[in-house]
N, C-alpha and C positions, 0 to 999 in steps of 0.2 A: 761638309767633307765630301769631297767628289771620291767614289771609289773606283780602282783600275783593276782591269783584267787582262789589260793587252797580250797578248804573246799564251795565254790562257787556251783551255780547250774542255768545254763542258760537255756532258752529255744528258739532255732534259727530256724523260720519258715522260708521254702523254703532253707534247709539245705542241699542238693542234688546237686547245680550246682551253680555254679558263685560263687558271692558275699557273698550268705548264705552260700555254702559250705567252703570256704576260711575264712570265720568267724568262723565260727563251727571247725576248724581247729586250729584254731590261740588261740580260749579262751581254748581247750581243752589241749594246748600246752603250755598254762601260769595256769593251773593246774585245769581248768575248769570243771564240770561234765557237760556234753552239752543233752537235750535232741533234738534231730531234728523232725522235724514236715516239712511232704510234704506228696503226694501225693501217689505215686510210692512206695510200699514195698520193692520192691526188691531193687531198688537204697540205700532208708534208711538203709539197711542193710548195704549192702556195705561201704557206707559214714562212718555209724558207727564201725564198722570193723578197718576201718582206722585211726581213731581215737585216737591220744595219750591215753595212759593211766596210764603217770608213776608215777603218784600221787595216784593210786587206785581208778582211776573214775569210773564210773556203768553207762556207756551212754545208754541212750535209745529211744526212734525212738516213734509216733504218726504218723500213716497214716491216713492224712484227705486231703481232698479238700476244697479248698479256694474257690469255686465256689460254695458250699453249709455250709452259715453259721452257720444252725440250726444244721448239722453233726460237722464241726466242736465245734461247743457249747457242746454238748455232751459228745467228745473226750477228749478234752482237761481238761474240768472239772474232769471227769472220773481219767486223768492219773494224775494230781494234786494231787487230795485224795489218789491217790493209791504211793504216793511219798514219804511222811511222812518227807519230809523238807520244807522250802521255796522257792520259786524261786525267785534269786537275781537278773537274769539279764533276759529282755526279748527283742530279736530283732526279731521286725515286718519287715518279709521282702515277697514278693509274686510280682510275673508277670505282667507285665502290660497290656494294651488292645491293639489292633493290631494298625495300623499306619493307619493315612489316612485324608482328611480334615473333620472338624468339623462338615461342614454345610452337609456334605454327610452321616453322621454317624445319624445310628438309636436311638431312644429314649433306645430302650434295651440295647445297648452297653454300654450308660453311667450307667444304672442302674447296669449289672452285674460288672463294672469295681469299682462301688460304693460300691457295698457287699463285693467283693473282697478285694479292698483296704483302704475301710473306716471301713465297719460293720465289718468285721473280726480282725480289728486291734482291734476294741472295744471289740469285744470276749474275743480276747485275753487279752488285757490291762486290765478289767475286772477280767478275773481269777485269773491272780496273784496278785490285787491287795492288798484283804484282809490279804495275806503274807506279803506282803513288808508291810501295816504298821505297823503290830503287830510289826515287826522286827523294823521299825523305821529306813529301809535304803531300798532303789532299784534303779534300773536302766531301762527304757525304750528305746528304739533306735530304732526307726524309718527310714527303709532303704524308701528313696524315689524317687528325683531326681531334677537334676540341670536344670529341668524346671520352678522347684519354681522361680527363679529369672530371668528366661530369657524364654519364651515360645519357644518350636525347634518347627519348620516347620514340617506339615505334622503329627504332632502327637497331632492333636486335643482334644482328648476323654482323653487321660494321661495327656496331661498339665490341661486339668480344674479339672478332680481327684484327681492328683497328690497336686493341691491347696489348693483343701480342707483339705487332710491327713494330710500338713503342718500347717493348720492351727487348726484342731484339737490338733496334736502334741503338740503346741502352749498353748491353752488353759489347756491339759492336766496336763501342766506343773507348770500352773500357780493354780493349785486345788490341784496339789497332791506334789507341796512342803513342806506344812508344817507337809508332814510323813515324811521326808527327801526320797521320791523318788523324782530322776531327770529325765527328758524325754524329748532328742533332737533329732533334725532330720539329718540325713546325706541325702546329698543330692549328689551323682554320677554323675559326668560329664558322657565321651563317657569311657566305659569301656569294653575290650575284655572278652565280654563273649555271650552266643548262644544269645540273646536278643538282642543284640548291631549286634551280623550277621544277626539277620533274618531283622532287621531297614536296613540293609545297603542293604541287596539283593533288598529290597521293594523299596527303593530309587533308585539304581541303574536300576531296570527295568523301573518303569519309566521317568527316564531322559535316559534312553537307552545307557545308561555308565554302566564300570564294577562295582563291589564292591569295588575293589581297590580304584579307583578313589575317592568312595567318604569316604574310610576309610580316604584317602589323605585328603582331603576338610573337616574332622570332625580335625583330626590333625592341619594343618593350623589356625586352628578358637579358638587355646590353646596356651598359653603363654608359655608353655613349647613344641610343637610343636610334640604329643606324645598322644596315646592313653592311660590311664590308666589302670591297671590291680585289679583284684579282694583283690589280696592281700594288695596293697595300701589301697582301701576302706577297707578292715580290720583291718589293722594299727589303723586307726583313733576309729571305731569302739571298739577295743581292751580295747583304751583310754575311750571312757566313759561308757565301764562298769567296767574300777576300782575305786576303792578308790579314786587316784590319780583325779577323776574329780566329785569329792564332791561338786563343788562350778560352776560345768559349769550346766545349765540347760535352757530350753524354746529356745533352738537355732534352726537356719537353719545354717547347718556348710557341706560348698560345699569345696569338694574333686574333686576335677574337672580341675586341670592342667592348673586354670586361663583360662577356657574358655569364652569369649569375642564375639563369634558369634554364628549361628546358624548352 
């Protein structure tokens, strides 16, 4: 089943590297007009550069920071208005906080990991909303992670973050379906991208093993015995911003290679 997005207009935060950018790729390539939103200008450029375009897309790129929610509020509102459509699909997706145990982690790291990945989603969710229900159709997608259902070791400050965003998600869903917007959560197992190296370097130093090693031991702990890749998390992705999943909504939907340990 070939999926369409033609005449479409998404908006893919943290559209530069991993997950976001392999998304941003995938909708732009089932006829998508993608605007990306990160950080980095010069990357946004680039990413978008690359960009299919054979539907006649106009991609265009929002440099903010997800560290300052009042900047991004601004921005993003700003390039809204200045769009003169809807936006149909929006994937929240942004960085998570560094590695480490719970009980050693500062009061501020949960705070900034909470603006980051809570209050900025709400920014966003927020801005497009009055779009989607004039239209009477949207999509939310929430990139998160497959600690919702299973806490991983050593990543204290992201699994109780990461809980809540799900369980916003959750709610979200449950208030804004009768505009007919849907809003689930993908939730990524171990997936090769710079996020998933700089976890593995942090573990490896200290257990005082290589990286390898414990790339090995994330493998091992997946039913499929196999890290997953950015693309795959796209795949699924792809799916509920079409049409084709009108009737899926308020989920935690793990893309995760049947991971089973930690």
């Amino acid at each position: 089943m070939k999926l369409s997005l033609v005449s479409k207009h998404a908006i893919v935060c943290g559209g530069t590297d991993g997950i976001g950018k392999s998304t941003a790729e995938l909708l732009a390539g089932s006829g998508c007009e993608v605007t990306l939103v990160a950080r980095n200008q010069e990357k946004l450029e680039m990413v978008k550069s690359s960009l299919p375009i054979d539907h006649g897309q106009d991609h265009r790129v929002v440099c903010a920071d997800f560290n300052e929610p009042d900047g991004l509020k601004e921005k993003i509102n700003v390039h809204i208005d200045s769009l003169g459509k809807v936006v149909d699909i929006l994937v929240n997706n942004s960085g998570g906080p560094h590695g480490g145990p719970m009980i050693e982690a500062d009061e501020d790291e949960f705070r900034l990991a909470f603006e980051r990945l809570l209050i900025c989603n709400q920014v966003m969710a927020k801005a497009v909303f009055q779009g989607m229900k004039k239209k009477g159709s949207g999509r939310i997608i929430n990139i998160i992670s497959t600690s919702v259902n299973q806490v991983i070791p050593g990543l204290g400050v992201s699994n109780t973050i990461r809980g809540s965003v799900a369980q916003w998600g959750k709610t979200l869903a449950l208030e804004l379906g009768q505009y007919g917007i849907c809003v689930n959560n993908v939730l990524p197992g171990y997936t090769t991208t710079a996020r998933l190296e700089e976890l593995a370097k942090g573990k490896a130093k200290k257990l005082g093993i290589s990286p390898n090693d414990v790339y090995n031991q994330w493998e091992k702990n997946t039913s499929l015995k196999r890290l997953g890749s950015p693309e795959e998390i796209a795949n699924t992705i792809l799916f509920l911003a079409s049409d084709e999943s009108g009737y899926v909504t308020g989920h935690n939907i793990s893309v995760d290679g049947g991971r089973f340990g930690a």
